[in-house]
N, C-alpha and C positions, 0 to 999 in steps of 0.2 A: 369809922373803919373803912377799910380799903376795898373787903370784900361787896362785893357788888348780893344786895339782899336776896333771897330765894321769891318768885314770882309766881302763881299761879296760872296753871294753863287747862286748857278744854279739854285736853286729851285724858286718856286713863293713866293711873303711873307709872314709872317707867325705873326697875328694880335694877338691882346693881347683877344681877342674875342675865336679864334681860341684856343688859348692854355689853355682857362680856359673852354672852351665846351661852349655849348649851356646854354644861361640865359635867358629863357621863364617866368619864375614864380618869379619874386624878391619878396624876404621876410626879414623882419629885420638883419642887422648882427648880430652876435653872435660868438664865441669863433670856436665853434662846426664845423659853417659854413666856417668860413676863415680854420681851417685846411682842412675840405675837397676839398674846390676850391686849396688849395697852394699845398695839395696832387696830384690831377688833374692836375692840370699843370707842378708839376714836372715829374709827367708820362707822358704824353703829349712828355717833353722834352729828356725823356730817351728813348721815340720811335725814335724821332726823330733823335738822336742822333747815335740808333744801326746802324744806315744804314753809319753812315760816321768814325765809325770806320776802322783805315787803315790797313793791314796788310802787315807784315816783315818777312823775314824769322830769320832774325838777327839785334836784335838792333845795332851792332857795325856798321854798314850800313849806318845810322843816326847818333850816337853818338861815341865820343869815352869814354868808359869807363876807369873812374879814380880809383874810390874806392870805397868802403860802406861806407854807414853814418849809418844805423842801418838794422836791421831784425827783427823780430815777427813770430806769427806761420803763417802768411797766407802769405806773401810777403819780398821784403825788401826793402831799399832806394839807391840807386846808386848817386853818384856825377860824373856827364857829361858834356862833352861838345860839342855842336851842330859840327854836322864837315862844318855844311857849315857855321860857323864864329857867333859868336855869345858868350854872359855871360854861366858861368857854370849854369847848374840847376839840383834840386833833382829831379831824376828819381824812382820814385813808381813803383816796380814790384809787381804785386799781382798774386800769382798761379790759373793759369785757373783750375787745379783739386782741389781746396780751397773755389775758391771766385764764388760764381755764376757773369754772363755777366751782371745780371739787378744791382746788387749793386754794381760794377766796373763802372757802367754806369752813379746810381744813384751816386756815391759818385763823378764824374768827373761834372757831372753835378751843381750838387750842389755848388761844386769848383768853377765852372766859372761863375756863380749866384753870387756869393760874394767876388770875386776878384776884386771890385774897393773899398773894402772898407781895409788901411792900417794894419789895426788889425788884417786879417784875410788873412792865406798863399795864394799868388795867385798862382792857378793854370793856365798854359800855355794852348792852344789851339792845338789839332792835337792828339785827342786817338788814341792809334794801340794796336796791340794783334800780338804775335809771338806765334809758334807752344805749349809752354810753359807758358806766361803770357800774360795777359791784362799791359798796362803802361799807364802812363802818366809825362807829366811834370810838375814840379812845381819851385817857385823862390825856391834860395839855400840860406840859413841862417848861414854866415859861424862861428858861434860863439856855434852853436850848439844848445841846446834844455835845459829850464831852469833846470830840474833836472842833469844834467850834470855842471851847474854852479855849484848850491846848494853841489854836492857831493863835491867839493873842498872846502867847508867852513866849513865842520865838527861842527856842530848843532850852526852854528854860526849867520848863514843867510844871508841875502843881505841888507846892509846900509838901512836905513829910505829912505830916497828919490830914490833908485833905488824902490823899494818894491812900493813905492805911481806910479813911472813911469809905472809898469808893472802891476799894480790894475787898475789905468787911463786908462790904454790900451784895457786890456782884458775886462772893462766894457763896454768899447764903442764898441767893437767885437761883444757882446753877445747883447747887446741891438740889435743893429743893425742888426742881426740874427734873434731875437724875433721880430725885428717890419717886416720880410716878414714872419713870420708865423713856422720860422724853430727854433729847438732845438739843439743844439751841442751835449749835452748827453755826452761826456766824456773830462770836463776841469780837465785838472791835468799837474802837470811841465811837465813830459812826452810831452805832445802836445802845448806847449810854445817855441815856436822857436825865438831866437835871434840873433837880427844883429849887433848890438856893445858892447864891455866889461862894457857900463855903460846904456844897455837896452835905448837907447833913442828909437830904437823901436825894440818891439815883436809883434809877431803874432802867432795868435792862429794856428794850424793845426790838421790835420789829423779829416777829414769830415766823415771817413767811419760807426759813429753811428750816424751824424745830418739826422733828421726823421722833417715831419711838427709835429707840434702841436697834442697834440688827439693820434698819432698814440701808438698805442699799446708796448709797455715796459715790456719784462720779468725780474726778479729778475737775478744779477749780477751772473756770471757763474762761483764765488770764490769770497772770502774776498776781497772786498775794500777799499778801507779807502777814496776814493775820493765821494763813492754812497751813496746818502741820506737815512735815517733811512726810511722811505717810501718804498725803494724799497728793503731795506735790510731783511724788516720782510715780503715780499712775497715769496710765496712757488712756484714750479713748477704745472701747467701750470696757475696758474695766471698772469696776467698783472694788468699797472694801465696806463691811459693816459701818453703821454712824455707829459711834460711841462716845460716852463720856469726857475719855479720855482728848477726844478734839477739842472741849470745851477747859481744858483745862490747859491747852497748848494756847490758845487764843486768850483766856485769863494771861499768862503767861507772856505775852506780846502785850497785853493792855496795858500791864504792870510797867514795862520800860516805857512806852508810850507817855502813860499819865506824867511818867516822873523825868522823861525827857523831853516832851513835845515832840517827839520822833521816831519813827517805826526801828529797829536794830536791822533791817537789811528788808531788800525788794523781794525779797522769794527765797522760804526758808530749802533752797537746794541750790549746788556745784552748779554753775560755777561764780554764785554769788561769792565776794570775797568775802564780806560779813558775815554772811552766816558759815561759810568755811573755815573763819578763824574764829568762833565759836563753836562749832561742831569738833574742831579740834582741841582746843581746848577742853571741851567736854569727855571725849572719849581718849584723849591720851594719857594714859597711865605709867609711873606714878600722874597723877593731875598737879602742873605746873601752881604753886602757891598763891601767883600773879595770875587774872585775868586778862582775854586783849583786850584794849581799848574798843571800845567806850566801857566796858563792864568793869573797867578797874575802878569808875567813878563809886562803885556800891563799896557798903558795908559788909563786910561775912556772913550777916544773916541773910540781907536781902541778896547775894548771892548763894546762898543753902535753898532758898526760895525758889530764886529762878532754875536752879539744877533740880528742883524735884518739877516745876511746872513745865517747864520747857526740855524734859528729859526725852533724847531723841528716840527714844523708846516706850512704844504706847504702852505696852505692858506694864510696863512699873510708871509710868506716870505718876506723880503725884495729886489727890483728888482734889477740886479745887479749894474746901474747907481747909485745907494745909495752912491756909493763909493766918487762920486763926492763931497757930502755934506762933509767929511771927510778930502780930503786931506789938505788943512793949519790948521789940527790938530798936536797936538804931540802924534803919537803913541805908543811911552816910549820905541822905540829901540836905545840908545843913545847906546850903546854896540855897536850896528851895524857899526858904524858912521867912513864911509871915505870914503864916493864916493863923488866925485865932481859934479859941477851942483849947481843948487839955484831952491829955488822954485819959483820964476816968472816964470819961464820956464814951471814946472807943472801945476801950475796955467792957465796959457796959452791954455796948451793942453785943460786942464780941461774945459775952457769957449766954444771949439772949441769944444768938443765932445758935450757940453749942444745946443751948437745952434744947430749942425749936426742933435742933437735927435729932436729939436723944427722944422725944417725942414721936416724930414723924415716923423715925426706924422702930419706935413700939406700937406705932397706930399700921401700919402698912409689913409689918411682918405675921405671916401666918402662924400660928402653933399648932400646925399639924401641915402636913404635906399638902400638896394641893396648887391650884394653879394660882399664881399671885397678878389680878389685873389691877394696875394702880388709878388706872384713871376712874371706872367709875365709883371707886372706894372714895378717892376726892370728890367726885358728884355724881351721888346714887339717885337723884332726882335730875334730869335734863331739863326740867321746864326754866330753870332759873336762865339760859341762855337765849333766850328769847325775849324776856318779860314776859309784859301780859297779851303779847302780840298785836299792841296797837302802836300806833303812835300820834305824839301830840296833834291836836287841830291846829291848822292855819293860823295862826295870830296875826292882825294885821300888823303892817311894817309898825315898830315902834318911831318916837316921837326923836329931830334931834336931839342930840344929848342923854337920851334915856338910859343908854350902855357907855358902861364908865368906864375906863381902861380900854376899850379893844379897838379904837382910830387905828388905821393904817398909819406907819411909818409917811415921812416926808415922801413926797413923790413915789409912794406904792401906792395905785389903785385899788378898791375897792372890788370885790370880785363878782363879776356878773355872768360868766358861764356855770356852766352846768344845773 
């Protein structure tokens, strides 16, 4: 199983009462109220959390470093291997002169809040910080991250049924993020991590903009093509609540992405011509029969699809699970057409994520009024996010050959900082 097991810790326990504060005054739920309670206790868990950060003077100490998987401007990803025995994993360095401690904290936190759900990266148990970085670990996706597929298909995309495999997936990701109260805030191939050449499964990554609900959202910090028209036409220092409904506009961009190897325009606003002649399209009434180019290339459904995900109105947005209603459609990527697989198999998934969601809205809904905090309902015990608060002994360096699989690439180096 995915989920990372419950640990034992030294402290006393720590109730689901405790992590959401003090409930003196119950008043109806509301939207408003569950982000503040899932805010509260994610704070709550990032306190708790500062104190069992480990520190190292050297991660090679712990790990042996293989290679890079990628970099950004605040950090970068390392492929490790635990020395005291153990599966490779991505190792997240993020610069302690970059990243403040509380959003390394909150982003680790978050991580391990949503690691029994498949869709979504798990992250490992044991923070530490070296004189230079804050780390952590996380599972290693060895097939790499779907914009990295995509660039090998040259505006071609990914077969029909991989494309429905990995809409199926990241729906039941994103729901299942939405129904504890939290936001993703940045779906794009980028943070689509994949495990086999035919996606049977992806997962979503890289937690470091999911916020609860409510919380405050500035306008994107340059052109995206992944960021909702909503947040495109704010200005500095306005904000607008994070909600859902962003993750369901960027679902929504993923979808043309996977299935054309290409974003549908640089910045969903005027005076982009793309998304201008989509936008009009959209809102012109009667709605012209024909789509413009490139969305003529779809089928009716997978255009019914993209008008509920990419509705330029967050209010009626479509939720991401919509996608479910869709898959034994024809999406009209017949071009696409050669990946192996059947759709029973998606179908499958598909009835599995529907129940998962019929489950989660009967485990996570109150029967009586009262304040609804989702996150420590998913973990009323904190210790599991730490472990046991140790970590492995030094091993010495293993023997050549001893690690099967994990040789650097031709001409990559073997990593010896940090």
């Amino acid at each position: 199983t995915l989920a990372p097991p419950p640990q034992p810790w030294a402290g006393p326990p720590v109730s689901p009462t405790a992590l959401s504060g003090p409930q003196t005054h119950p008043v109806p739920t509301s939207a408003p109220l569950r982000q503040e309670d899932t805010a509260t206790a994610l704070q709550r868990l990032v306190e708790l959390t500062a104190t069992r950060v480990t520190p190292v003077r050297n991660l090679r100490v712990l790990y042996r470093l293989i290679r890079e998987l990628g970099s950004g401007s605040y950090g970068r990803v390392l492929l490790a291997r635990p020395r005291q025995g153990g599966p490779a994993v991505a190792l997240k360095l993020l610069r302690r002169d970059s990243v403040l401690r509380t959003t390394f904290l909150r982003e680790f936190c978050v991580g391990r809040c949503v690691s029994s759900h498949p869709g979504l990266l798990q992250t490992l148990a044991g923070p530490l910080q070296t004189p230079r970085h804050f780390a952590f670990a996380q599972e290693y996706a060895p097939y790499g991250d779907l914009s990295g597929m995509l660039k090998e298909r040259v505006r071609r995309g990914l077969p029909e049924l991989l494309v429905k495999r990995v809409m199926a997936q990241l729906a039941g990701a994103l729901d299942f993020l939405h129904g504890r109260g939290l936001v993703h805030a940045d779906v794009k191939p980028d943070n689509v991590l994949v495990f086999d050449p035919v996606c049977s499964r992806v997962a979503l990554g890289d937690l470091g903009l999911t916020r609860p609900e409510g919380s405050p959202t500035p306008a994107p910090p340059g052109p995206l093509p992944s960021a909702p028209p909503e947040l495109c036409l704010l200005l500095p220092p306005d904000t607008l609540p994070l909600r859902p409904a962003l993750d369901s506009w960027g679902l929504g961009v993923l979808l043309f992405c996977a299935a054309t190897a290409c974003f549908p325009w640089d910045v969903a606003l005027a005076p982009d011509p793309e998304f201008e002649a989509f936008a009009g399209w959209m809102t012109t009434r009667p709605q012209p029969p024909q789509p413009p180019p490139p969305w003529d290339q779809f089928a009716p459904p997978a255009l019914a699809l993209f008008q509920g995900l990419l509705d330029l109105d967050p209010d009626t947005r479509s939720p991401p699970l919509v996608v479910l209603d869709f898959l034994g459609d024809d999406w009209g990527l017949e071009r696409n057409r050669e990946g192996p697989g059947s759709l029973e198999a998606l179908w499958a998934s598909a009835s599995a994520l529907r129940a998962q969601a019929g489950r989660d809205e009967r485990a996570f809904t109150c029967a009586s009024p009262g304040p609804t905090c989702l996150l420590p309902r998913l973990m009323p015990d904190a210790s599991h996010l730490w472990g046991r608060g140790e970590h492995p002994t030094p091993a010495p360096n293993p023997a050549p050959g001893q690690e099967q699989g994990t040789a650097p690439p031709p001409g990559q180096p073997v990593l010896r900082a940090f």
